[in-house]
C-alpha positions in Angstrom: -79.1 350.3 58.3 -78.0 347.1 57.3 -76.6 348.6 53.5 -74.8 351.3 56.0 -73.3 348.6 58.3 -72.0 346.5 54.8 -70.6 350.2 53.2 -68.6 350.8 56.8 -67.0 347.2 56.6 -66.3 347.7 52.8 -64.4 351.2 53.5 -62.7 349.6 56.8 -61.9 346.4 54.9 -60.6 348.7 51.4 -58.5 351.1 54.5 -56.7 348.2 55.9 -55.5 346.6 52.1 -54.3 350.8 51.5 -52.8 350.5 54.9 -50.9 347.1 54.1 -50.3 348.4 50.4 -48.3 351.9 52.0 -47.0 349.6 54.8 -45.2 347.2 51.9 -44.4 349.8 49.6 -42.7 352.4 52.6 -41.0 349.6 54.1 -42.2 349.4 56.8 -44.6 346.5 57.3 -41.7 344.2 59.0 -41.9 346.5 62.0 -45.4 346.7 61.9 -45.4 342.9 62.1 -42.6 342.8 64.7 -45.2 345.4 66.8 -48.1 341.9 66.2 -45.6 339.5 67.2 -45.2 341.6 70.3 -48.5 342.0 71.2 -49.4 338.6 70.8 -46.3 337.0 72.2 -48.1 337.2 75.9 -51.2 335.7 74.5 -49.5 332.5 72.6 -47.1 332.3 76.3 -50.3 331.5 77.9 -52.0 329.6 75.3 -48.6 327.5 75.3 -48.6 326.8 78.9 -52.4 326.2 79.0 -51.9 323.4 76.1 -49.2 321.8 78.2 -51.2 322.0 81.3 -53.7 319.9 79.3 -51.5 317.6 78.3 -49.9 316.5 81.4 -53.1 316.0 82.7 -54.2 313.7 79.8 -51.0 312.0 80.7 -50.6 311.2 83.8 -52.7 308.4 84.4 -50.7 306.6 81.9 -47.6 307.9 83.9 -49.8 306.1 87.4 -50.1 303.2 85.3 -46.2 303.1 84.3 -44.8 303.9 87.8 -47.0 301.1 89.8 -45.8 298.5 87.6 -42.4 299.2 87.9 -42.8 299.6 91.9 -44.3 295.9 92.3 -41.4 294.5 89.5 -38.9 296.1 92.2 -40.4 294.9 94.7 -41.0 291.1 93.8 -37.1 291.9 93.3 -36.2 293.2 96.2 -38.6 289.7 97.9 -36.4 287.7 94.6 -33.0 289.1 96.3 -34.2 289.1 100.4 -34.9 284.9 99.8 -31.7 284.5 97.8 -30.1 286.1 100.5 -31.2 283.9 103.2 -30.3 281.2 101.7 -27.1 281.6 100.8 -26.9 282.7 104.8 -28.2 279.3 105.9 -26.0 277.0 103.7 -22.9 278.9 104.7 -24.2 277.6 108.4 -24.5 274.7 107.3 -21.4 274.5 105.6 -19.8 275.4 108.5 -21.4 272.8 110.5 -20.3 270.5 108.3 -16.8 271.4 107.5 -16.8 271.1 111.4 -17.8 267.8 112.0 -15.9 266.9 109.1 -12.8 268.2 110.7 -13.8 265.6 114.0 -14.5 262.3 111.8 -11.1 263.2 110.2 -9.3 263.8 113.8 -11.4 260.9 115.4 -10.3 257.0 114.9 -14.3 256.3 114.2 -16.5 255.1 111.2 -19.4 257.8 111.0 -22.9 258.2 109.9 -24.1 261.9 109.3 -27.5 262.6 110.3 -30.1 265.3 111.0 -31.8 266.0 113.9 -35.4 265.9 112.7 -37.8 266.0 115.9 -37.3 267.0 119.8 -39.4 265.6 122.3 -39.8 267.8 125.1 -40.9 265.8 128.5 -44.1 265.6 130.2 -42.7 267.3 132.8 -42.6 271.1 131.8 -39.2 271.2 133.5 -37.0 268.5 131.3 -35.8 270.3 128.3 -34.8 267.5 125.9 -36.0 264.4 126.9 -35.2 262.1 123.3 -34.1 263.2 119.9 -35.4 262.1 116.6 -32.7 261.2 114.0 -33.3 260.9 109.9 -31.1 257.7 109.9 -31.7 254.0 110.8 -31.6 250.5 110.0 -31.2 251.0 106.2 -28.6 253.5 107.4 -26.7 250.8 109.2 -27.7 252.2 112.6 -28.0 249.9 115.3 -29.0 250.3 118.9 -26.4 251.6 121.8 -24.4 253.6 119.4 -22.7 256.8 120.2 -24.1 259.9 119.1 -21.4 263.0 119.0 -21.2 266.7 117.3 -17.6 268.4 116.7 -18.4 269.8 120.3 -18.9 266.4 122.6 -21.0 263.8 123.1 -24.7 264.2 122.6 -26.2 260.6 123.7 -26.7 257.2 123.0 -29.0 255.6 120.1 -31.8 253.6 122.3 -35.0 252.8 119.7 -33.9 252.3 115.2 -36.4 252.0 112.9 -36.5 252.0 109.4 -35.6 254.9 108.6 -35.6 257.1 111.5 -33.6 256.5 115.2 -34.3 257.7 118.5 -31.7 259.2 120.8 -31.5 259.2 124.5 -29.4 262.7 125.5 -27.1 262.8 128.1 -29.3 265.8 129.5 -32.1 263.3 130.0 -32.8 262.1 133.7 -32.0 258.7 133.2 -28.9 258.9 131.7 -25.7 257.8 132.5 -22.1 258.1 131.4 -19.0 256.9 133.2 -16.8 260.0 133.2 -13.1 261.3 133.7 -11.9 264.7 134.9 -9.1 266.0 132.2 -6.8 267.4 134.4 -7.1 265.1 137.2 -8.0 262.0 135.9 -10.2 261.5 138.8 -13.9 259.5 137.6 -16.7 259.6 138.6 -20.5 259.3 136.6 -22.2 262.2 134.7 -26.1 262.1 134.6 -28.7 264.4 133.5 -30.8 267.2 135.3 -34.4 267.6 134.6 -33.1 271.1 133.9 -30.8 270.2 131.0 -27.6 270.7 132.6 -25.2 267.6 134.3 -24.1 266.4 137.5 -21.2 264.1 138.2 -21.5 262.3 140.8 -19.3 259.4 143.0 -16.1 261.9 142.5 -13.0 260.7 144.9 -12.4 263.4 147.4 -8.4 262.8 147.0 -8.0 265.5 144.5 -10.8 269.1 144.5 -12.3 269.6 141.0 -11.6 272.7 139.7 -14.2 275.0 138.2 -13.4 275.1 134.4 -12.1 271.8 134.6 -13.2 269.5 131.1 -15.4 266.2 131.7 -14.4 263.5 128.9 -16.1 260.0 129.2 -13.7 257.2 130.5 -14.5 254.2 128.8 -15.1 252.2 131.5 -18.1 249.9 131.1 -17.7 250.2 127.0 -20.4 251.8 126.6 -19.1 255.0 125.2 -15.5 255.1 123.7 -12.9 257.5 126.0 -12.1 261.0 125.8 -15.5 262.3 124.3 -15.9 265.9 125.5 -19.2 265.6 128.2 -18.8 269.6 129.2 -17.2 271.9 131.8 -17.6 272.4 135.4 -19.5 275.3 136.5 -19.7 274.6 140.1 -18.1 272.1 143.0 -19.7 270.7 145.8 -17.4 269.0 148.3 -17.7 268.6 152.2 -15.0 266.3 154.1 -17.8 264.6 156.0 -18.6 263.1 152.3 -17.4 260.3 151.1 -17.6 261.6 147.0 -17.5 265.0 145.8 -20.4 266.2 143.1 -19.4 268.6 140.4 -21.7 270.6 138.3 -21.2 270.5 134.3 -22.0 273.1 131.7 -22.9 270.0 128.5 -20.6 271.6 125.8 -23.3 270.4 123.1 -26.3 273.2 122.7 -28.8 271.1 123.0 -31.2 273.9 121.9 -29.5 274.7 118.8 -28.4 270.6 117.1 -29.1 270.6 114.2 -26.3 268.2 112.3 -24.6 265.1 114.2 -22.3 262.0 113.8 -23.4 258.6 114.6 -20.4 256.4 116.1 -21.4 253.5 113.3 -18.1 251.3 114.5 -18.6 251.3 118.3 -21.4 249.6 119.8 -21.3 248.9 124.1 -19.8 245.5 125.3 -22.6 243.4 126.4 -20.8 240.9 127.9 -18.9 244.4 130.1 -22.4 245.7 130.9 -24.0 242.2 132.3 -20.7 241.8 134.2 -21.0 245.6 135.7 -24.5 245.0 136.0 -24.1 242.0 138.3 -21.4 243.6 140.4 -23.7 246.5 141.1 -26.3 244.0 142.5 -23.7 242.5 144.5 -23.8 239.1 142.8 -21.1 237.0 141.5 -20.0 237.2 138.0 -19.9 234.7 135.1 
């Protein structure tokens, strides 16, 4: 059987060689290989695709690998650019803040300090807003008690503690402040002091002329111990009755006390205190010096 089997491949195996010998010889063994190419061309299609199927497979884990580290260099980027972004935002504030009180020193007959408000301290009471502000200048600064504290927009308050390094600020929105103050447009005085709310009242206002709402508050001078025509705020409100002797006004502070961040100390002005004990006597109703 097996001798059988080994004749039938011999004869099959001598037929083809004949066939391929005829094939060559007639010519026409191209087409009979165009016919194999034919056949197979389906096969090695699919074979082809399998292969790259394969391969894209091995490959994308490495292709994983490749996109995540590009996402987190784009993204430390992108965090690079936000930051870069935010500060060039602030310092143009800041710039602008400057420029602006640069533009006041410049327009102002005053020698100034620049300083930065570095602490607020809110009062005990839960309805005083600012009740003393903590500057980043002092004695080694040249700072000395009593003098003026301003911004490009008016008159913040009045240096009241110095230290080494740092000062302390009493606000003109504090309770126990006081400024001797002058109505723009007619000239009447009268004196601005703080509300535990933040806001200003001026009080001891003559009744000869009405205060207008909208009407600006500038300090007067009187008593030295703020220079004139500082910007206080604007009046919001009026209250006036003729059985009165004074008139009150209500003023809008022009500062944003919520928002100071930059001011000027008033290095060359410091109050009279020979003015002050004089006033101060007067009030008490005793004779002066």
């Amino acid at each position: 059987m097996a001798k059988r089997r080994q004749w039938v491949g011999l004869l099959v195996a001598v037929g083809g060689i004949v066939a391929l010998l005829y094939l060559g010889f007639t010519g026409k063994l191209a087409l009979a290989a165009d016919f194999t190419r034919w056949l197979m061309t389906p096969v090695e299609a699919r074979l082809s695709e399998q292969g790259k199927s394969l391969r894209d497979q091995a490959e994308a884990p490495r292709d994983i690998d490749t996109l995540r580290v590009e996402n987190e260099r784009l993204r430390a980027e992108l965090n690079r650019l936000l930051v870069a972004q935010v500060r060039l935002a602030e310092a143009e504030k800041e710039n602008q803040r400057l420029r602006a009180l640069l533009k006041f020193a410049q327009e102002h007959p005053f020698d100034v300090r620049g300083a930065s408000v570095v602490g607020m301290v809110i009062g005990r009471d839960p309805s005083i807003v600012v009740d003393r502000l903590l500057l980043d200048v002092g004695e080694q600064q040249g700072i000395r008690p009593g003098m003026p504290v301003v911004t490009e927009t008016g008159l913040v308050g009045q240096i009241i503690q110095v230290y080494k390094t740092t000062s302390v600020v009493l606000p003109i929105t504090a309770p126990e402040s006081a400024v001797n103050a002058i109505v723009q447009s007619s000239r009447l005085t009268g004196v601005v002091r703080g509300q535990r709310s933040g806001s200003l009242v001026m009080d001891y206002i003559p009744l000869d002329t009405p205060v207008e709402v909208g009407d600006l508050v500038l300090t007067s001078g009187l008593g030295s111990v703020f220079p004139p025509k500082l910007v206080i705020g604007q009046v919001t409100a009026v209250e006036r009755h003729d059985y009165d002797v004074f008139q009150r006004a209500f003023i809008r502070p022009t500062v944003d006390f919520r928002r100071l961040e930059q001011v000027l100390v008033l290095t060359n002005f410091t109050p009279n205190p020979e003015v002050k004990r004089i006033l101060g006597t007067l009030e008490k109703g005793e004779e002066g010096p």
